[in-house]
C-alpha positions in Angstrom: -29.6 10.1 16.0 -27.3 12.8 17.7 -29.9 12.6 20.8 -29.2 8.6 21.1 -25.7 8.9 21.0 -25.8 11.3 23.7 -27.9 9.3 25.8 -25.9 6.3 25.7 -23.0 7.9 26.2 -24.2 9.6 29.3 -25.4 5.9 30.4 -21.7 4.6 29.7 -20.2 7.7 31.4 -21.9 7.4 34.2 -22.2 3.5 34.6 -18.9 2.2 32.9 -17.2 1.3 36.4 -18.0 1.5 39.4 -15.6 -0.4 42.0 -17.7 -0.9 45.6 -13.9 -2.2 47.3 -10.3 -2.4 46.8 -9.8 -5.6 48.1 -8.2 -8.1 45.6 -9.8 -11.7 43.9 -6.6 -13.4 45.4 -8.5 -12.6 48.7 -9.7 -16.3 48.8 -12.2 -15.1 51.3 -14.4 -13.4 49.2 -16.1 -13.3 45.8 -17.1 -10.4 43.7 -20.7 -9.7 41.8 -19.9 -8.0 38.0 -23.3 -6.4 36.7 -23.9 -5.2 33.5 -26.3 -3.0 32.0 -26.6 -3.0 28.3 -28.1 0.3 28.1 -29.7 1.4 25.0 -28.3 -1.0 22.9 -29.3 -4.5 21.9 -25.6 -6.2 22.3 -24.1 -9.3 20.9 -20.4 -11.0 20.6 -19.5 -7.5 22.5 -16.4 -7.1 24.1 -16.8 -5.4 27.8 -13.5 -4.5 29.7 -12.7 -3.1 32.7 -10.8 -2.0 35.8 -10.6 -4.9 38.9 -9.4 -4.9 42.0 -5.7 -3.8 42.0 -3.7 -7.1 43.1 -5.5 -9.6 40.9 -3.2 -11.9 39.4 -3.0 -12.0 35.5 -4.9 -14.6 34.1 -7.9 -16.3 33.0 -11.1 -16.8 35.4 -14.0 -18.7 35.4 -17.2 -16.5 35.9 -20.8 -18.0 36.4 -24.1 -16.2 35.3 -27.1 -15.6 37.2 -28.1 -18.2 34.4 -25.6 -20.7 35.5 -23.4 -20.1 32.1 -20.0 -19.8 32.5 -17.7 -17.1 31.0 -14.3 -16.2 30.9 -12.5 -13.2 32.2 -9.1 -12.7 31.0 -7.2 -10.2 33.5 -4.0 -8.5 32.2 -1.1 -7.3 34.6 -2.7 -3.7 34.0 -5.6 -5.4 36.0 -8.1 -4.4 33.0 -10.1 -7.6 33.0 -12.3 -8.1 29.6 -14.8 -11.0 28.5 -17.3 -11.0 25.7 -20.9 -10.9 25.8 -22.5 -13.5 23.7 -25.7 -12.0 23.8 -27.4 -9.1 25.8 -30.7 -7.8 25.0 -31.1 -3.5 25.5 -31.9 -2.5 29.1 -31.1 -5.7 30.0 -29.1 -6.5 33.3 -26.8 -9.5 33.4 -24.9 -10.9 37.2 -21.7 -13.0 37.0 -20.2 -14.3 39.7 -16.3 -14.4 40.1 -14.7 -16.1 42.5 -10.9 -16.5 43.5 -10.6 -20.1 43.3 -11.4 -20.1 39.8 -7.7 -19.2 37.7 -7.7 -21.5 34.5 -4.0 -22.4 33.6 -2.2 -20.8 31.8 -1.8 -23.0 28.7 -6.0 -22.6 28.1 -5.6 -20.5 25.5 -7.7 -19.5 23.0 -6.2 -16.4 20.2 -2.5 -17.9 20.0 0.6 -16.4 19.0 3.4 -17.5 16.6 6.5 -15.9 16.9 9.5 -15.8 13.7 12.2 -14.0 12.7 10.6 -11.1 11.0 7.2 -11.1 12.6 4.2 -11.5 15.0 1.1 -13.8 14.0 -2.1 -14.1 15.6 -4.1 -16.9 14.9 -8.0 -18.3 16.6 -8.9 -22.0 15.8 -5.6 -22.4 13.6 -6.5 -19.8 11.3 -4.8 -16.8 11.1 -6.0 -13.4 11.7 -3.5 -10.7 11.7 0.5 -10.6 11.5 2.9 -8.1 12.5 6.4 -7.1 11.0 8.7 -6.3 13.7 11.8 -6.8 11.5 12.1 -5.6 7.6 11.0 -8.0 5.0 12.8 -9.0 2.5 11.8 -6.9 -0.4 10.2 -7.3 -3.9 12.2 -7.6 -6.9 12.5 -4.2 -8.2 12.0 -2.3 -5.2 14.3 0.1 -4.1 16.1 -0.4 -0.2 14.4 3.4 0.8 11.7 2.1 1.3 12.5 -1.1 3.2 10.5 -0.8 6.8 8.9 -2.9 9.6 6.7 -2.0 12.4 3.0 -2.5 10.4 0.8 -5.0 10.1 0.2 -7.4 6.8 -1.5 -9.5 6.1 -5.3 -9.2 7.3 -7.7 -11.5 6.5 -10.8 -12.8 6.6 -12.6 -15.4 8.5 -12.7 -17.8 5.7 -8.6 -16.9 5.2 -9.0 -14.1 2.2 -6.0 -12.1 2.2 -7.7 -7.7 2.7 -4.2 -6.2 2.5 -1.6 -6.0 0.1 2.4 -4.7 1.3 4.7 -2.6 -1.4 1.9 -1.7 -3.4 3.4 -1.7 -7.1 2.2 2.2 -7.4 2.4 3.1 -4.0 5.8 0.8 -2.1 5.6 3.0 0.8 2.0 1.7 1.8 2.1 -1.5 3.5 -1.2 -2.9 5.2 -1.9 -1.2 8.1 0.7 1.6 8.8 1.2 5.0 10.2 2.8 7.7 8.9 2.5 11.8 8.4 2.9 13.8 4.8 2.9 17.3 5.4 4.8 18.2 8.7 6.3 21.4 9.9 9.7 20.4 12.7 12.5 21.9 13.4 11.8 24.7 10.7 12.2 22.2 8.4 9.7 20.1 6.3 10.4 16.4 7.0 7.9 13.5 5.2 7.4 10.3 7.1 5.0 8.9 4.4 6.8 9.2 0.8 9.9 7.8 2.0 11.2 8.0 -0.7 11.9 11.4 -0.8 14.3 10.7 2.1 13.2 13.6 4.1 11.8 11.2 7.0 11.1 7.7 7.5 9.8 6.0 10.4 11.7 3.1 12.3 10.3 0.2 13.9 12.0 0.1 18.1 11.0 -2.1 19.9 8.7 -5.3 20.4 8.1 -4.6 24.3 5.5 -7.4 25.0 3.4 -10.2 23.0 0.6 -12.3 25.0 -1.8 -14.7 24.3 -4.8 -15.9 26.1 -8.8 -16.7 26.5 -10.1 -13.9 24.9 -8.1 -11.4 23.4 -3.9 -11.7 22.3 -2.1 -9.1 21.2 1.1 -6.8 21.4 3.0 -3.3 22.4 5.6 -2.0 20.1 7.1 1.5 19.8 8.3 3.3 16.7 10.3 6.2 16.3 9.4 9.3 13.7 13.3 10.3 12.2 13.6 14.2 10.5 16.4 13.2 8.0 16.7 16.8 6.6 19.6 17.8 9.2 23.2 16.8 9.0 22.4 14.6 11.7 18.8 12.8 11.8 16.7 14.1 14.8 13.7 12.1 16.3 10.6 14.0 16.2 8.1 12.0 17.4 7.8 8.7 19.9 5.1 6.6 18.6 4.0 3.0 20.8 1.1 0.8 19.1 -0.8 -1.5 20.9 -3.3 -3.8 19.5 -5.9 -6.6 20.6 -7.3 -9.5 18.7 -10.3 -10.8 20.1 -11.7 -14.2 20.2 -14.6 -13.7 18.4 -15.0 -16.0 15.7 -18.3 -17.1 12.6 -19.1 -14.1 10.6 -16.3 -11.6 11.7 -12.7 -10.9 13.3 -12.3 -8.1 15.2 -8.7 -6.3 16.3 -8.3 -3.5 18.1 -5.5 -0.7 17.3 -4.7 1.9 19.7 -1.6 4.6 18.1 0.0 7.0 20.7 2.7 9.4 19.6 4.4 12.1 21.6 7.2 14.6 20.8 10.4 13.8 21.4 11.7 17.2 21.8 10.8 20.7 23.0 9.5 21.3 19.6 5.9 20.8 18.4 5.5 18.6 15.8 3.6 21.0 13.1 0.5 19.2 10.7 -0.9 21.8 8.6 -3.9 21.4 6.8 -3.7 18.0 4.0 -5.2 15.3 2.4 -4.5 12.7 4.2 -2.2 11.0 7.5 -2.4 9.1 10.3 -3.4 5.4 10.1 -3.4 4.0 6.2 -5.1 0.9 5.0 -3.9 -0.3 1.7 -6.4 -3.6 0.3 -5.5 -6.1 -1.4 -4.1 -5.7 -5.2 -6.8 -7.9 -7.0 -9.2 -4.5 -5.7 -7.0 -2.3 -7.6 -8.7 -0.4 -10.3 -11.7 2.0 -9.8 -14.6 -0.5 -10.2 -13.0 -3.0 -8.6 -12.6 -2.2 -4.6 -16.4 -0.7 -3.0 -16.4 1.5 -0.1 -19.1 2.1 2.0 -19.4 5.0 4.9 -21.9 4.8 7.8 -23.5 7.9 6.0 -24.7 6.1 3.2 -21.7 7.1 0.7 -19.4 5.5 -1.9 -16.4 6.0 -3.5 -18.0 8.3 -6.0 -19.4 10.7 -3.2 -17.5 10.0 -0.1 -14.5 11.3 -0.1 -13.7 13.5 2.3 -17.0 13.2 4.5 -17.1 12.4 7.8 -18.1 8.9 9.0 -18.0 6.9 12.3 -17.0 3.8 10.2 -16.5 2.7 6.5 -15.9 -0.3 4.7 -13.3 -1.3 2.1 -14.2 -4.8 0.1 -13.4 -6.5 -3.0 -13.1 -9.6 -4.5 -9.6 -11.4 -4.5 -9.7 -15.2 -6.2 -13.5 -14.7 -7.1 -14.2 -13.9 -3.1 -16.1 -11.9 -2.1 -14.6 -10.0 1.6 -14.1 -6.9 3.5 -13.2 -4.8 6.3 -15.1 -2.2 7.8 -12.5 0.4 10.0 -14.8 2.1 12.8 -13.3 5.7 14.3 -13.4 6.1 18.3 -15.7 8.9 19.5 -12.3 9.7 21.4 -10.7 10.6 18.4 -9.7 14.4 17.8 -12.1 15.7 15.4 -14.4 12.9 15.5 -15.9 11.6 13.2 -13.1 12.1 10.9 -13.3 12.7 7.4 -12.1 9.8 5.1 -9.8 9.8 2.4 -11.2 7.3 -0.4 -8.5 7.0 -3.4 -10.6 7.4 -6.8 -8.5 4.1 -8.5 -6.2 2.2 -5.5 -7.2 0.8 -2.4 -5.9 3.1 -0.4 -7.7 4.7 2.7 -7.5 6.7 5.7 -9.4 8.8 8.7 -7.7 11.9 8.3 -8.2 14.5 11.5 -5.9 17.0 9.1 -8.2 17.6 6.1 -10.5 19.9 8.9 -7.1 22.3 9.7 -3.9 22.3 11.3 -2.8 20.4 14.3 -0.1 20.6 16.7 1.3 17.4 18.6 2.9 19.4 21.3 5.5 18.4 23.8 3.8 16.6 26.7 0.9 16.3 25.1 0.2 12.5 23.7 -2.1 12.2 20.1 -4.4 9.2 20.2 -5.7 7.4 17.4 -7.6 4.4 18.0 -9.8 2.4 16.0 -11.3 -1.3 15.4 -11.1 -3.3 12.4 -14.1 -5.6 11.7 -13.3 -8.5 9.0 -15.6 -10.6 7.2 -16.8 -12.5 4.3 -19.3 -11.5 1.8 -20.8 -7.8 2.0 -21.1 -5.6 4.4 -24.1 -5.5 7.1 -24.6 -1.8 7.5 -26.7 -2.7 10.3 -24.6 -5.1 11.7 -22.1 -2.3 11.5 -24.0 0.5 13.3 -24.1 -1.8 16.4 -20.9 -3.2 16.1 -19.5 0.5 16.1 -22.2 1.4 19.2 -20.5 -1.7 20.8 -17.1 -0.5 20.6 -18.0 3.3 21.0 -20.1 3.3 24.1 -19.6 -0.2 25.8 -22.4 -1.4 28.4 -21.3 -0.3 31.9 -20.1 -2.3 34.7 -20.2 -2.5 38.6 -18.5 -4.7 40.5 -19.2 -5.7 44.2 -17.4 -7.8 46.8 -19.4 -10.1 48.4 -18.2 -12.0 51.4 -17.9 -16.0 51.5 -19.9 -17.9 54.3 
């Protein structure tokens, strides 16, 4: 298994992207060829993205198969283009053609946004996917103003609209969908906690909402977050933290969202994590799984709740029933990360979970030095497919590679 990973990682390495000329699709005098190679991997609904030309112009264009099929690449202003692969057998190359001439307006869009006062909302075909709470909620009867927060994402659902995530869990009110956070930190010679707020010893704070899009294939947004040490007479930031996710316009059996965490010190300090039980990234499901027969987990390893905590995994599934559904959502952990695969933290009763890098030692984030955390959330109806999962995870860990050629027009 090890051996396979390698290999197609060395294939990805070495193939990912491979620009033959910096001239740029606005040129209207030239088209460009985009080959890919599946490598070792049978591929399907697989998002592939990659570097074009540098003055392309952000948008949507039309690319033709060497089967006469036409797909849609959807350029950013970053000039990362991405499409999705319907279908692509192992070994298997595929040609598109893309020419200049082929921008789709703007207003084509396909994964919308929704925009309110308190948050971000992602939806494909009219049905939602994800939100995002860029301003505080208002909170639950009972529920004390510590531990009032935005910047986090609730709810996620399903494709059939079953709601995975629950927000000021009744046990827990500092967990709130999707969140990030750290327990046990060491700053300033001091011991600040951005996860129990309400202990009042740190707390993080939404910024900013720097960008929203929507588009063809993917929407999504850029936010930043600050990490606040509240144990000094006067509160000292500790760490800068920007999120950006992706939703991607796959639809049918899954969803799948992309969330990419980068947090930096704000001072000259290092910002200390000794050795814990869990940090990072939480999930929190929904509150009808609450109860210790009532949410299942499932790791890539073969493990459950019962013997699965604190393994490592590349991906695991969290899934219960809410309304007599069946659903779930299967979190998958980027080769990339430190310490990868990190071990998981599966809560013996709630619904809690978490890839925690920290459980294997201390870490430092030092100044200048960014921490990544990125992973992919897979939702869907029913239970899981570990299969499906293995090459859904392959997919996202070692995409097919790409080479792009400029061809001139006659």
């Amino acid at each position: 298994m090890i051996a396979r990973y390698g290999i197609c990682f060395l294939i990805s390495l070495i193939g990912y992207i491979s620009i033959l000329t910096g001239n740029a699709l606005c040129d209207t005098g030239s088209s460009y060829e985009i080959a890919i190679y599946s490598g070792s991997v049978d591929r399907k609904n697989t998002v592939v993205s990659f570097y074009v030309p540098t003055d392309v112009i952000p948008g949507s264009y039309r690319m033709l198969s060497d089967s006469n099929d036409t797909v849609y690449l959807q350029v950013d202003e970053r000039n990362i283009g991405t499409f999705i692969i319907d279908k692509l057998s192992r070994y298997e190359i595929r040609r598109y053609t893309l020419a200049a001439d082929q921008l789709i307006p703007g207003y084509d869009v396909k994964v919308m946004k929704v925009i309110d006062d308190l948050k971000v909302t992602y939806r494909i075909n009219g049905n939602d996917v994800i939100s995002y709470y860029y301003n505080k909620r208002p909170l639950p009867a009972g529920i004390d103003s510590v531990y009032a927060r935005a910047g986090y994402i609730h709810p996620v659902l399903s494709p059939s609209g079953v709601i995975l995530t629950q927000d000021f869990a009744e046990v827990h009110p500092h967990h709130h969908g999707i969140w990030s956070a750290w327990t046990n930190v060491g700053f300033n010679g001091e011991k600040p906690d951005f996860w129990n707020v309400g202990k009042e010893t740190g707390t993080v704070k939404f910024e900013s909402l720097d960008d929203t899009w929507e588009g063809f294939v993917h929407a999504g947004f850029r936010s930043r977050h600050r990490y606040i040490d509240l144990t000094s007479y006067i509160p000292i930031t500790a760490l800068n933290e920007k999120w950006e996710v992706r939703v991607y316009n796959i639809t049918g059996y899954y969803y799948i969202f992309d969330v990419i965490v980068t947090q930096t010190a704000n001072t000259s300090m290092p910002v200390v994590l000794p050795e814990y039980e869990y940090g990072g990234i939480g999930f929190r499901g929904h509150e009808d799984w609450e109860g210790k027969d009532k949410a299942f987990f499932l790791t890539s390893e073969g493990r459950t709740r019962t013997n699965g905590h604190g393994t490592r995994a590349r991906w695991c599934h969290i899934g219960g029933y809410t309304n007599d559904q069946l659903a779930g959502i299967a979190i998958l952990d980027h080769p990339g990360n430190f310490r990868h695969p990190q071990p998981v933290h599966i809560h013996q009763t709630r619904t809690f979970f978490n890839y925690t890098a920290v459980k294997l030692g201390e870490m430092k984030i030092e100044p200048g030095v960014p921490y990544i955390m990125q992973y992919r959330y897979i939702t869907y109806d029913g239970e899981p497919d570990p299969v499906e999962l293995d090459r859904l995870w392959m997919d996202y860990a070692y995409p097919p590679s790409t080479t792009i050629t400029r061809r001139e027009q006659e």
